[in-house]
C-alpha positions, 0 to 999 in steps of 0.5 A: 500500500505504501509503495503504491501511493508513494509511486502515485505520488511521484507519477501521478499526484493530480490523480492522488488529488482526484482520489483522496477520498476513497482510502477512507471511504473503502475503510468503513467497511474494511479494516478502517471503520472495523478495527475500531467497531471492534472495540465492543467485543475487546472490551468485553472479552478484556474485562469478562464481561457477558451480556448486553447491559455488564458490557454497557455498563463497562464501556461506560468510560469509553463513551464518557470520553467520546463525549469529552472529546466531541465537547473539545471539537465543539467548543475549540475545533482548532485546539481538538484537532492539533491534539488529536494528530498529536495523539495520533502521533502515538497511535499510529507510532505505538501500533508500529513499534508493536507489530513490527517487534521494536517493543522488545528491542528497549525504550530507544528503540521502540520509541525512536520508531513510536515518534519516528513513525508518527512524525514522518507521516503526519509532519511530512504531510502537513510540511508538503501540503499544509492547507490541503492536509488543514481542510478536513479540520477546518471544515470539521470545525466550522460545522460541528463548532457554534463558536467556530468563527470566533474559535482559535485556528493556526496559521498555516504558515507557522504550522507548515513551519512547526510540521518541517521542524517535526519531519526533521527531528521524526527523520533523526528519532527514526535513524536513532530507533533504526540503530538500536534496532540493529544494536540489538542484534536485528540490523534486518528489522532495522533496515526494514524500518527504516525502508518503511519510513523512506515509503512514509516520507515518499507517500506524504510529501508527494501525494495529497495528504488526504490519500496519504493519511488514507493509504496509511491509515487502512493499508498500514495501521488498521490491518496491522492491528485488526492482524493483532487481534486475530491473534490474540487469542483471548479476543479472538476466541474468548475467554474460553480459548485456553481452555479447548485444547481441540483448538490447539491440536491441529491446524491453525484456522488461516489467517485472513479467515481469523480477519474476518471474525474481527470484522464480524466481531464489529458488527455490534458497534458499527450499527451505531457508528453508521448513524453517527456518520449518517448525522455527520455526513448531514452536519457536514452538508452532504454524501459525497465522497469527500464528504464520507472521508471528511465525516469518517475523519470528524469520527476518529477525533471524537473517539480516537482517545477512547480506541487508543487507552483500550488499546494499551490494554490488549495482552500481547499476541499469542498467535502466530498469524500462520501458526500451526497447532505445534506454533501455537503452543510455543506461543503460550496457547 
């Protein structure tokens, strides 16, 4: 995915402009929107929780914080969304570190590729493309924001400027992660990281912003953590996953029809979440793509916080993506 929108973006960037949309809007229905949506069944399946209103009840927090963050949307649009690329930042960062085996390497390590990541991406967007890569937000804030005129926004000069900045000092974090990576005893991981950043950097400073977030956003990050949770074992399949050895005993079920259980384990959530994009497509003033893109966008600030803090609590994987039974049981299974 990120080979094919930096090669786009090199050849063809008015082509970029003209399908910026679509990356979001094939994510409502695969792996974006989803990976998310899921949140329900990990939440429940984290804490033992059975049944519609105990689960309710535990997702309490999450819902709490949805509404904190559409209030901050609301009330200072400007300021929301420079906080939510800053926790996207981590999220994006975080996920990476953790599928690509950087958390065992040590902090500078993982967090050399946790700011490395997250600033190539989004400060290298905004550095090329600073009001194409601000309009989602601005026209976020003017719609959802009764006190949006009158609201705090950035200059965009000064924010291309911090963005620079951020895309320098995410290049060097990125070579220092890389090389402890290495110092490690994986320089192969290491070299691998560091193409994968020069993919980044190629992505977001030549196609447009709005398809380079996209093309991240549901090729990179929300495959590698809908990857995640079809390898976990206790959100996969339940609490009572330990305790079937017949799962354990033979052939492990392959890996892309484990992805579709996550995507079947959304289906609860994203019944809501397809009202609340009805309501902000019609906030929004419209049904067409840009708009689904913008709408879908507008949803990640409000529950971003929430996806990111259960996140922290997920158990690590203890399946191998294409694990045989033998796999498995070296995984702890």
């Amino acid at each position: 995915m990120l080979t094919i929108a930096a090669v786009l973006g090199a050849v063809a960037p008015a082509f970029t402009a003209a399908a910026a949309p679509w990356p979001f809007v094939v994510a409502l229905l695969a792996f974006g929107m989803p990976h998310g949506a899921a949140d329900w069944a990990v939440a429940g399946r984290l804490s033992g929780r059975d049944g519609f209103l105990p689960r309710l009840l535990g997702f309490g927090g999450y819902l709490l914080l949805m509404a904190a963050s559409l209030a901050a949307l609301a009330l200072q649009p400007g300021i929301a969304a420079l906080l939510f690329l800053l926790l996207t930042v981590f999220h994006f960062g975080m996920a990476d570190a953790t599928a690509v085996g950087a958390d065992d390497d040590g902090p500078v390590a993982r967090w050399g590729l946790v700011f490395g990541r997250g600033l190539l991406l989004l400060a290298t967007a905004f550095a090329a493309h600073p009001a194409e890569a601000w309009a989602p937000f601005a026209r976020i804030g003017d719609a959802l924001s009764p006190w949006a005129a009158a609201a705090w926004r950035p200059d965009l000069g000064t924010l291309q400027r911090l963005a620079l900045v951020g895309a320098i000092a995410g290049g060097v974090i990125a070579c220092v992660g890389a090389a402890a990576r290495a110092a490690a005893g994986h320089a192969h991981a290491a070299a691998k990281d560091l193409f994968e950043h020069a993919l980044v950097v190629a992505m977001a400073s030549m196609a447009d912003p709005l398809f380079a977030v996209g093309c991240y956003f549901l090729g990179v990050h929300a495959f590698r953590h809908s990857r995640r949770l079809a390898s976990t074992g206790c959100i996969i399949e339940g609490e009572g996953a330990r305790a079937r050895p017949s799962r354990t005993a033979g052939p492990a079920e392959p890996l892309g029809r484990r992805l579709l259980r996550v995507h079947v384990l959304s289906l609860p959530l994203m019944w809501p979440t397809a009202a609340c994009m009805v309501a902000l497509c019609w906030a929004l003033g419209g049904g067409d793509p840009r708009t689904i893109a913008d709408a879908s966008i507008a949803f990640y600030v409000i529950t971003t916080l929430p996806h990111h803090l259960l996140g922290l609590r997920l158990p690590r994987p203890d399946m191998s993506p294409a694990a045989t039974g033998a796999e498995r049981a070296a995984f702890g299974t």
